[in-house]
C-alpha positions in Angstrom: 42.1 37.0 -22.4 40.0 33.8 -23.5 40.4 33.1 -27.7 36.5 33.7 -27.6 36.2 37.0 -26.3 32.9 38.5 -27.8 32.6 41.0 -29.7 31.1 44.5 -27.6 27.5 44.3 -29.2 27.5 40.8 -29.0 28.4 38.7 -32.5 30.8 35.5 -32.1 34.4 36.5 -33.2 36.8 34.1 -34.6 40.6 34.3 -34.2 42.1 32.3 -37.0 45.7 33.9 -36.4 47.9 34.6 -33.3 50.7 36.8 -35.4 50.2 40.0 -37.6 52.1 41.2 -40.4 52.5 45.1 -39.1 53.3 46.4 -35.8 50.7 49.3 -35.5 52.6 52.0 -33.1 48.8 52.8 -31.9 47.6 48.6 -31.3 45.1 48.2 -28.5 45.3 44.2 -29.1 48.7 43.6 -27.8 48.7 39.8 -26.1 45.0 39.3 -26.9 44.8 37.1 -29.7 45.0 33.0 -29.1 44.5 30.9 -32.3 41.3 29.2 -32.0 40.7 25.8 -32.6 39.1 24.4 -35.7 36.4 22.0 -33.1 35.7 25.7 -31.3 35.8 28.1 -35.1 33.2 24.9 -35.4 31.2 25.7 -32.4 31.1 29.7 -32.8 29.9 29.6 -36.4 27.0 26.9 -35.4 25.8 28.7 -33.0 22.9 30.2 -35.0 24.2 34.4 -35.2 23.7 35.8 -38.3 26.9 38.1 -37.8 30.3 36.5 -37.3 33.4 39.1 -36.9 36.5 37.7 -38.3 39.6 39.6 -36.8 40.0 41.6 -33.9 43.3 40.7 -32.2 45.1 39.2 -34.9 45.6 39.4 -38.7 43.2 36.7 -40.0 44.5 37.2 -43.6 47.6 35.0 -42.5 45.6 32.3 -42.1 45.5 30.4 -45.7 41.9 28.6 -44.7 40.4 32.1 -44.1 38.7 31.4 -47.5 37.1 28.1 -46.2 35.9 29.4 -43.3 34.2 32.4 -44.6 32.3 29.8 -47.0 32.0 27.4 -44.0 30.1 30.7 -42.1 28.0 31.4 -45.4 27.0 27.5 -46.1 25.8 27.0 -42.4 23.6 30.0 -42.7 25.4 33.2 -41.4 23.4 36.1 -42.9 26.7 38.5 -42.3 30.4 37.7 -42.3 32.6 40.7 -41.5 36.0 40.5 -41.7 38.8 43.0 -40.1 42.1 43.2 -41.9 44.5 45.6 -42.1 44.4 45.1 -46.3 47.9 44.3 -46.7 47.6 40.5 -48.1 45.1 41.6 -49.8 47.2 42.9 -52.6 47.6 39.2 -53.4 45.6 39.1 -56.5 44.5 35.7 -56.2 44.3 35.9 -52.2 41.7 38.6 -52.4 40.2 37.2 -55.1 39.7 34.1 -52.9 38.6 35.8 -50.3 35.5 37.5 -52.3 34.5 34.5 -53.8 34.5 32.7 -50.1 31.4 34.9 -49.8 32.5 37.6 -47.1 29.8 40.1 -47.0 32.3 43.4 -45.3 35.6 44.0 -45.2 36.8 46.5 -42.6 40.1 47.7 -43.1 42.6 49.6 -41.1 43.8 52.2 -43.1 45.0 55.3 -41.1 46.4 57.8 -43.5 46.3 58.7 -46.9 49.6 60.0 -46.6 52.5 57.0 -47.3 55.2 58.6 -44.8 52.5 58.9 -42.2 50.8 55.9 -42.8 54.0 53.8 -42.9 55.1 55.4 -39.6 51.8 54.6 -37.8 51.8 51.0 -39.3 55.7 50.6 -38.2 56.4 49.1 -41.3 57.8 50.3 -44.8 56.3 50.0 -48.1 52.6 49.1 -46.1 50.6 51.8 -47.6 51.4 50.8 -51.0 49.7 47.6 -50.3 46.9 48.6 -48.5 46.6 50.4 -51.3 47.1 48.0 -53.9 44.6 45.6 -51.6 42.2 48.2 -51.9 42.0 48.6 -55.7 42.2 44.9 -55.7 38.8 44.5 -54.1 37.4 47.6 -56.6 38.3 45.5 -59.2 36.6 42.3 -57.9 33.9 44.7 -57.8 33.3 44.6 -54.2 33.9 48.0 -53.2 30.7 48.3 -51.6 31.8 45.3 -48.6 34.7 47.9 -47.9 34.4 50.0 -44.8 38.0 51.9 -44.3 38.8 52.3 -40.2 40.7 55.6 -39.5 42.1 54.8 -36.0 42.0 58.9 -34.9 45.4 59.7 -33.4 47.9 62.8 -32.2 49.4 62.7 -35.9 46.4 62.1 -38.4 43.6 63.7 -36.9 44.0 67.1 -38.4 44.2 65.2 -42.0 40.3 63.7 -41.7 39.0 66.1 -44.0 41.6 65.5 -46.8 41.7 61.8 -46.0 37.9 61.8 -47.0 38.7 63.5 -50.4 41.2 61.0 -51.0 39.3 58.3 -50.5 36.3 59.8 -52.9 38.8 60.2 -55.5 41.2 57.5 -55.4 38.8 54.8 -54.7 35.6 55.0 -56.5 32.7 52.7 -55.1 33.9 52.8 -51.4 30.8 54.2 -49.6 32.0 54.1 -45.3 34.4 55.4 -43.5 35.0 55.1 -39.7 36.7 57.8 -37.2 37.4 55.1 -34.6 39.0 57.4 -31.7 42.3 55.5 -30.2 41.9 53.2 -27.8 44.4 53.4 -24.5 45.2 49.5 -24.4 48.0 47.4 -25.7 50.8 49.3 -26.8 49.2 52.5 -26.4 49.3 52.3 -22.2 52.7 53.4 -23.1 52.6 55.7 -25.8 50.4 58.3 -24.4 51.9 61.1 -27.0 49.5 59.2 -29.5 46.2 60.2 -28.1 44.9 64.2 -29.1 42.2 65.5 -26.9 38.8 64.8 -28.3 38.4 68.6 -28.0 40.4 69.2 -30.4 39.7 66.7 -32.5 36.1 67.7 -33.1 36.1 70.5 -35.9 38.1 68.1 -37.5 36.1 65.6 -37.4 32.9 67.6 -37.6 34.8 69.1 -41.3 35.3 65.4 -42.5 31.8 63.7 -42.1 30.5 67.2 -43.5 32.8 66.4 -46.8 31.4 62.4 -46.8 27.4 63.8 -46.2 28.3 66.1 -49.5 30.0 63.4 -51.6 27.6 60.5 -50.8 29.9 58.8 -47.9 28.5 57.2 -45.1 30.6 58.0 -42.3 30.7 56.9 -38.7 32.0 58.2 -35.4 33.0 55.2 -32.9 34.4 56.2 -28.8 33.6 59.6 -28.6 30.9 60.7 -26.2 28.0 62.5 -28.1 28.5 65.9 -26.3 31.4 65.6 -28.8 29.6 65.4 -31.6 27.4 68.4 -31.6 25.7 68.7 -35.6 26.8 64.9 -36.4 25.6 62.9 -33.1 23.4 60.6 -35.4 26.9 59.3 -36.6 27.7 57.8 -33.4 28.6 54.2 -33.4 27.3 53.8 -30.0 24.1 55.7 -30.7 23.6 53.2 -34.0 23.7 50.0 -31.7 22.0 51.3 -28.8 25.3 51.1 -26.5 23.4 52.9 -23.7 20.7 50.2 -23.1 23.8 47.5 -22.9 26.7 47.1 -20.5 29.9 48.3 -22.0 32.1 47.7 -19.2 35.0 49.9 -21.1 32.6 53.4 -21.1 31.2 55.1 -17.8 28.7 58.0 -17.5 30.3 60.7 -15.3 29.1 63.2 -13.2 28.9 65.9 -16.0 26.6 63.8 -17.9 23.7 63.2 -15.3 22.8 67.2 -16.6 23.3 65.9 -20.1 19.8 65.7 -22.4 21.7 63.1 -24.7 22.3 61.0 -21.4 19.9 58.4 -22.1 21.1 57.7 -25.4 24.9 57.9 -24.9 26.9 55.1 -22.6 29.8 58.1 -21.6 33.4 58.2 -21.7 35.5 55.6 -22.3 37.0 55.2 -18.6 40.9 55.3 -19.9 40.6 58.3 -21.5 38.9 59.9 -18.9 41.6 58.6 -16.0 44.2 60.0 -18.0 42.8 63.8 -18.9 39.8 64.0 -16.7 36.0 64.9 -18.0 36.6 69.1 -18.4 36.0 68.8 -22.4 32.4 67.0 -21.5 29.7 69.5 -22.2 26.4 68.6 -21.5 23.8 68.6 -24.6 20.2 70.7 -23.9 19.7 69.2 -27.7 16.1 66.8 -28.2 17.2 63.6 -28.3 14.1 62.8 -30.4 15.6 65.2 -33.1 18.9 62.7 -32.5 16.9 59.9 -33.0 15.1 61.5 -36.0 18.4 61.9 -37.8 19.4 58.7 -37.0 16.2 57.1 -38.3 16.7 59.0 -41.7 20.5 58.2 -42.0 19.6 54.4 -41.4 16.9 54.6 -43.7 18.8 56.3 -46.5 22.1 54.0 -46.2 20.2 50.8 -46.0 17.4 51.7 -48.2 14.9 50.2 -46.1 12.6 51.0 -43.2 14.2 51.6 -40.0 13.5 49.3 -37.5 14.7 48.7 -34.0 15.3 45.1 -33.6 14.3 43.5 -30.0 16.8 42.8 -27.8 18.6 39.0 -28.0 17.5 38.4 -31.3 20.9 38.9 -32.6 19.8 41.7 -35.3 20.6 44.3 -33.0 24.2 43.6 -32.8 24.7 44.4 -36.4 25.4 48.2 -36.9 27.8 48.1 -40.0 
């Protein structure tokens, strides 16, 4: 796969590292990541965007100019730098502190259990939750828990710990306002580890207790690769639904069958098509919901986590792309 592959909704995405310091058992991004080149970093940042994603394929935090380029986005005129990590250099002191004064406007970080044992075990690497955790606080002390967004990659052995994974997170790490239930992806290493992906049938009063903890304890949650129909009371969570997936070609998600009967059809882009080869489409259940009452919720959600007027940004003028 090309170093510039773009992001799904659209932003320039920079690869500043071809290695990572973990070996995630459930990695979609095995072989992906090429280290870009500083003349092409050059190119992607100029090119006028006002989101740049840092990190996808790699672990850009083992890059020591991640620093400089986050300031290099900022300087040229990049409204919003996000950067994806899995937090673990980040309990470098002076590293994260680096990093925050570079500028970087989020910080999206994998962090899959609140549990060390199970963390560790889904990270493939011992003492890691510790630092993620000691990354974490790092950042709270820089007072920039509000960039955080915490990734929960949902798998066969965490997904039935959502709920309590939220009330750790409230307790343990005050400021931190999002949290993302980012269903696995079958890619990478997960092609052959199929025991790691639940059903998302049975992953939905889980998830449904979860975002009803975060809605109670002033959380923003957020619900990424799972169809709507999937979703029923917290649809207006969807990730998809946020950046208008349906209007755009996501080549990875398919509308089946089931879904032409679907009310939420028009709003949704389907299943994602690996899941759907592997256990079939049996859990989809059409939706006879309004999808104006979706939208509705989605419009006061927007409008209470941004604190500004909703607005639906025209497509290609780059606005859209941003969800997070």
């Amino acid at each position: 796969m090309p170093s510039n592959h773009p992001d799904p909704y659209g932003s320039p995405m920079l690869v500043l590292s071809d290695a990572c310091n973990l070996r995630c058992i459930f990695c979609s991004s095995q072989g992906h990541g090429r280290k870009q080149s500083a003349q092409r970093i050059r190119t992607l940042i100029g090119k006028g965007n006002e989101n740049l994603l840092i990190g996808e394929w790699e672990e850009p935090t083992l890059s020591p100019k991640l620093p400089y380029w986050i300031s290099f986005a900022k300087k040229t005129g990049v409204k919003n730098v996000i950067l994806r990590t899995n937090g673990v250099k980040l309990s470098d002191k002076k590293f994260a502190g680096d990093v925050i004064k570079s500028g970087v406007d989020k910080i999206h970080i994998n962090f899959p259990s609140h549990l060390g044992k199970l963390a560790d075990f889904l990270l493939q690497r011992k003492g890691a939750f510790k630092k993620q955790e000691q990354g974490i606080k790092n950042l709270i002390k820089l007072s920039a828990a509000t960039k955080i967004a915490l990734v929960f990659v949902i798998t066969a052995f965490n997904y039935k710990t959502m709920a309590q994974y939220c009330q750790f997170v409230s307790a343990r790490f005050p400021g931190i306002k999002t949290i993302s239930f980012n269903m696995i992806c079958i890619a990478g290493y997960v092609n052959k580890r199929k025991f790691l992906i639940p059903r998302m049938a049975q992953i939905e009063p889980h998830l449904a207790s979860a975002v009803r903890f975060c809605a109670l304890h002033g959380l923003r949650s957020m619900v990424d690769n799972v169809p709507l129909c999937l979703m029923n009371g917290f649809e207006h969570l969807s990730v998809d639904l946020q950046c208008n997936s349906a209007e755009k070609n996501v080549p990875e998600k398919n509308k089946q069958e089931v879904c032409k009967s679907c009310s939420l059809s028009g709003l949704c882009p389907g299943i994602r098509l690996d899941y759907a080869e592997l256990f079939g489409c049996k859990e989809l259940k059409p939706s006879k919901k309004s999808p104006q009452l979706i939208l509705t919720a989605l419009k006061r959600n927007l409008q209470e986590t941004y604190k500004e007027p909703y607005r639906k940004f025209p497509p290609g003028s780059g606005k859209e792309d941003f969800c997070i």
